[in-house]
C-alpha positions in Angstrom: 0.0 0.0 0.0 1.0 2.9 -0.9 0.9 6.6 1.4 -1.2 9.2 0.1 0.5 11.9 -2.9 1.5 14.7 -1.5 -0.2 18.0 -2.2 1.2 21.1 -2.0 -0.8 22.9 0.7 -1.2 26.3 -0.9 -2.8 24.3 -3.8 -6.2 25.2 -4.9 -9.2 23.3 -5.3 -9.4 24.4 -8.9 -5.7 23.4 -9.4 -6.6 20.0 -7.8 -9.1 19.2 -10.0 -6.9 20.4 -13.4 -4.3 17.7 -11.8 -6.8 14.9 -11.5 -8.5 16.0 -14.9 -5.1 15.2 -16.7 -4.9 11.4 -15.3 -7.5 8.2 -15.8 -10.4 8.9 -13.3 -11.7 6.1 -11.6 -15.3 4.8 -12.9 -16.4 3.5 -9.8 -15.6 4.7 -6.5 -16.8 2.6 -3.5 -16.8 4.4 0.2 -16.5 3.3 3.9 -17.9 6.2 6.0 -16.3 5.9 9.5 -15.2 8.3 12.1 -18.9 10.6 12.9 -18.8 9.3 16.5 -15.2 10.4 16.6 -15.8 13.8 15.1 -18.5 14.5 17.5 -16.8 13.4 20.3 -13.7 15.6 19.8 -16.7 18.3 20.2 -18.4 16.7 23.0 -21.3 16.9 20.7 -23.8 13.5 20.7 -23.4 11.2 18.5 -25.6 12.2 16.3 -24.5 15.2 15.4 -21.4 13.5 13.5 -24.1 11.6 11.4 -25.9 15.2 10.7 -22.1 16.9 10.2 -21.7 13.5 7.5 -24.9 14.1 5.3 -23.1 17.6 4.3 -19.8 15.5 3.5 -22.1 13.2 1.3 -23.7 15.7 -0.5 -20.2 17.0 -1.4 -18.7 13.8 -2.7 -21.9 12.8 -5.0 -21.9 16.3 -6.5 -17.8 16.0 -7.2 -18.0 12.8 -8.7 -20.8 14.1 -10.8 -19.0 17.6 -12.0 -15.5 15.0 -12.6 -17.8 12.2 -14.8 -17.7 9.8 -12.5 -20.1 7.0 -13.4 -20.7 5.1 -10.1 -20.3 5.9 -6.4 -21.5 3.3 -3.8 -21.3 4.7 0.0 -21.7 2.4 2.5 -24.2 4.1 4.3 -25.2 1.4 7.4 -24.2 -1.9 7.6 -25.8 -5.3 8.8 -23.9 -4.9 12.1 -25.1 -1.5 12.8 -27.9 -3.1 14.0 -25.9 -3.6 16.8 -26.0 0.0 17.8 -27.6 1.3 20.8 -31.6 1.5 19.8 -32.1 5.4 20.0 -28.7 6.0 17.5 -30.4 3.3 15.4 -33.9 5.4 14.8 -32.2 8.6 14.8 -30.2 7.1 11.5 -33.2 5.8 9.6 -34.8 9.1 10.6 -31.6 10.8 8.9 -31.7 8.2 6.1 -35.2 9.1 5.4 -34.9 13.2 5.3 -31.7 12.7 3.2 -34.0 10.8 0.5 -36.8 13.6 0.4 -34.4 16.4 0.3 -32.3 15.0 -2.5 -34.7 13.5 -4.9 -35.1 16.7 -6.2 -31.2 17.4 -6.8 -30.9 13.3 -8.2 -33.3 14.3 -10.6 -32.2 17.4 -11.9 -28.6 16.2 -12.2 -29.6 13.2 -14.2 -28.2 10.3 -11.2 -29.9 7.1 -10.8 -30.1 5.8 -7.4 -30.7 2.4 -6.1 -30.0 0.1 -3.2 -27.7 -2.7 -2.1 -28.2 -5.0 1.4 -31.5 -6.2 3.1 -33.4 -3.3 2.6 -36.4 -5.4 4.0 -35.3 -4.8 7.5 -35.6 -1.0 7.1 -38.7 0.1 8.5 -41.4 0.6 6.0 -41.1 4.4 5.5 -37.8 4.4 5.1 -38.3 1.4 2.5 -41.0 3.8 0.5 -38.7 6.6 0.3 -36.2 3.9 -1.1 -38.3 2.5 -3.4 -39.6 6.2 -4.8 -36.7 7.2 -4.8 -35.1 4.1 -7.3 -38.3 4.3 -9.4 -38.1 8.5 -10.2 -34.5 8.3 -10.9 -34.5 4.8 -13.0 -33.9 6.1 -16.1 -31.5 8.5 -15.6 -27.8 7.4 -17.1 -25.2 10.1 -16.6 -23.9 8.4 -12.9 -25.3 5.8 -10.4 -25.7 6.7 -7.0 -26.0 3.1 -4.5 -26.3 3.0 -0.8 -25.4 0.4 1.1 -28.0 -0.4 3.7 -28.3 -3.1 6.4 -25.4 -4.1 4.0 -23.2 -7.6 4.6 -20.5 -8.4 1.7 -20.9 -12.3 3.4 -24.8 -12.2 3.3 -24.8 -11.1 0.1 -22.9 -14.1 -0.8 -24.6 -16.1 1.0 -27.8 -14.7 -0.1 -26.5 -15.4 -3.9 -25.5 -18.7 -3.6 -29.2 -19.7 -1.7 -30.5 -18.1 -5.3 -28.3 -20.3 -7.0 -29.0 -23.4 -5.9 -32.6 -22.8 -5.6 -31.9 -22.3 -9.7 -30.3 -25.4 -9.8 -32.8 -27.7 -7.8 -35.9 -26.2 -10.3 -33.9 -27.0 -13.1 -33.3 -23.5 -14.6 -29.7 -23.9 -14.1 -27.0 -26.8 -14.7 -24.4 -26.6 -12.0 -21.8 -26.7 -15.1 -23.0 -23.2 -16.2 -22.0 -21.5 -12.7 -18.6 -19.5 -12.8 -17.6 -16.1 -11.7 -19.3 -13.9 -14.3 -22.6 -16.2 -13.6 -22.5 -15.7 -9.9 -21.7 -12.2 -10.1 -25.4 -11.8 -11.6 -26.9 -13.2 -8.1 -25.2 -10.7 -6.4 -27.0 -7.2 -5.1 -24.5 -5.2 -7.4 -25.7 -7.2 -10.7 -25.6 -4.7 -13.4 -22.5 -2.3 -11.8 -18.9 -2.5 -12.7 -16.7 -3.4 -9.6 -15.2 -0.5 -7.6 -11.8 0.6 -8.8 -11.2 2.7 -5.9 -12.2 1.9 -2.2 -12.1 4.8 -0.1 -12.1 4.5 3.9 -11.8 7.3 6.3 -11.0 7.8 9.9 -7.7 6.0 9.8 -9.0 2.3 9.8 -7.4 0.2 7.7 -9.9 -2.7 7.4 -12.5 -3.6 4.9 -15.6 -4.0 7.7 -17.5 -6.9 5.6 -18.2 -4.2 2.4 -18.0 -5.2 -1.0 -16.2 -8.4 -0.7 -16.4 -9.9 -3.8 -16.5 -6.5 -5.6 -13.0 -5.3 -5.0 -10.9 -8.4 -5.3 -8.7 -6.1 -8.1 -10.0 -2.9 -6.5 -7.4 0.1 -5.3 -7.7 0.7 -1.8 -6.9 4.2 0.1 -7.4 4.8 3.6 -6.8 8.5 5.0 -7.2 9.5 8.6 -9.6 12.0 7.8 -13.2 11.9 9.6 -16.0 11.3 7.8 -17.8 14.6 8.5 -14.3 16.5 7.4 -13.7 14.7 4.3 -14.3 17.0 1.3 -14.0 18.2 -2.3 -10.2 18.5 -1.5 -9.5 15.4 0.0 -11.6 13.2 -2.5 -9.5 14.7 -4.9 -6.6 13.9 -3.3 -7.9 10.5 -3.0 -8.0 10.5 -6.8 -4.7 11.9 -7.1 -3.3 9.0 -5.6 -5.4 6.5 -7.6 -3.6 8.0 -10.7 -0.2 6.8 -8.9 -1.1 3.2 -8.9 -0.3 1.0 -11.7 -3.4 -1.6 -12.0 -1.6 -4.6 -13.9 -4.8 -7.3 -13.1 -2.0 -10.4 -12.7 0.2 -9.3 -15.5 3.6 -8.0 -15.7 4.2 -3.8 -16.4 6.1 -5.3 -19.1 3.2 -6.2 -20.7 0.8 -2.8 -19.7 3.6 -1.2 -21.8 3.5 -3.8 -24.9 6.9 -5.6 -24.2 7.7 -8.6 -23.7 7.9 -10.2 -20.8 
């Protein structure tokens, strides 16, 4: 792994984004949000607050990747083990999940992003699950960048979750076992339709993949900054990309090869 490039600190945003415009951007940029709890704490703010201080963060990010051409972003936005969570930081977060889908809808629409859902959205409660739903069916047709949140999300249930489809498949006969590889599983899978993530994004100084995307980013780039959630920005997703533009993605063969000589 490499360390984060270095930017020069009296760089501008505008001079940022001419640096990451010269390079390959990254098509699909996947997202582990960590560190509100931390950010509020250093405030001795509740918990919550962090998650409020995070929408704004969010809002940032989808609107960069949009202006840069992005085409996908997939923010892991509450995962299977957040359940876990103390009940009343539970609510308030589907509260928060909820007013984030009625206040964007507007600005998904008008900036042409399709939105849709990954993880056992069934466990959501039902108004939350509405929203969702409106929200998937208003934008459907829009092409110019996908927008998916990962909720009550588990890269292992989803796995497990395909492989049950599979083998129902196979036991009614729709399916011969022979037929099953990697492309055919990865059409059981909740991402079905997406292009893996090439860049994987975690904040807060964590270095661990927390059960997200597991079978997405087998070849995917990974960069982890130390940055909070709620203080991670225009500048330091572009950063993030500047880094990205660093890495030399060979996919198992040699740089020999990348460059067209033998080796």
């Amino acid at each position: 792994m490499k360390m984060p490039v270095p930017v020069v600190g009296h760089e501008s945003e505008e001079e940022l984004q001419a640096r990451v415009l010269r390079g390959p951007l990254p098509r699909h940029v996947a997202i582990i949000m960590d560190g509100n709890g931390r950010w509020a704490a250093q405030r001795n703010l509740p918990r919550v607050a962090g998650h409020h201080e995070g929408i704004k963060s969010v809002r940032e990010v989808v609107t960069c990747c949009r202006e840069l051409g992005v085409a996908g972003l997939t923010i892991y936005a509450f995962s299977a083990e957040n359940w876990r969570r103390p009940m009343f930081e539970v609510q308030e977060l589907m509260v928060l999940l909820e007013l984030y889908l009625k206040r964007e809808l507007s600005t998904l629409m008008e900036r042409e992003i399709r939105f849709r859902t990954i993880g056992r959205i069934e466990r959501l409660p039902a108004s939350v699950v509405e929203w969702i739903r409106r929200v998937e069916r208003e934008t459907a047709s829009h092409q110019e960048m996908t927008l998916t949140l990962a909720l009550s999300y588990s890269g292992r249930s989803e796995i497990v979750d395909a492989v049950r489809r599979v083998v129902s498949d196979v036991q009614a006969g729709s399916l011969a076992p022979s037929a099953i590889d990697e492309d055919l599983l990865g059409q059981y899978l909740d991402t079905h339709g997406m292009e893996d993530p090439d860049l994987v994004i975690r904040t807060s100084g964590e270095y661990r993949l927390s059960n997200f995307l597991l079978w997405q980013m087998a070849y995917a780039e990974l960069y982890f900054t130390k940055t909070l959630w709620p203080d991670f920005r225009r500048r330091d997703l572009l950063t993030a990309f500047l880094d990205f533009q660093r890495r030399e993605r060979r996919f198992g063969r040699t740089g020999e090869q990348l460059q067209g000589r033998a080796g």
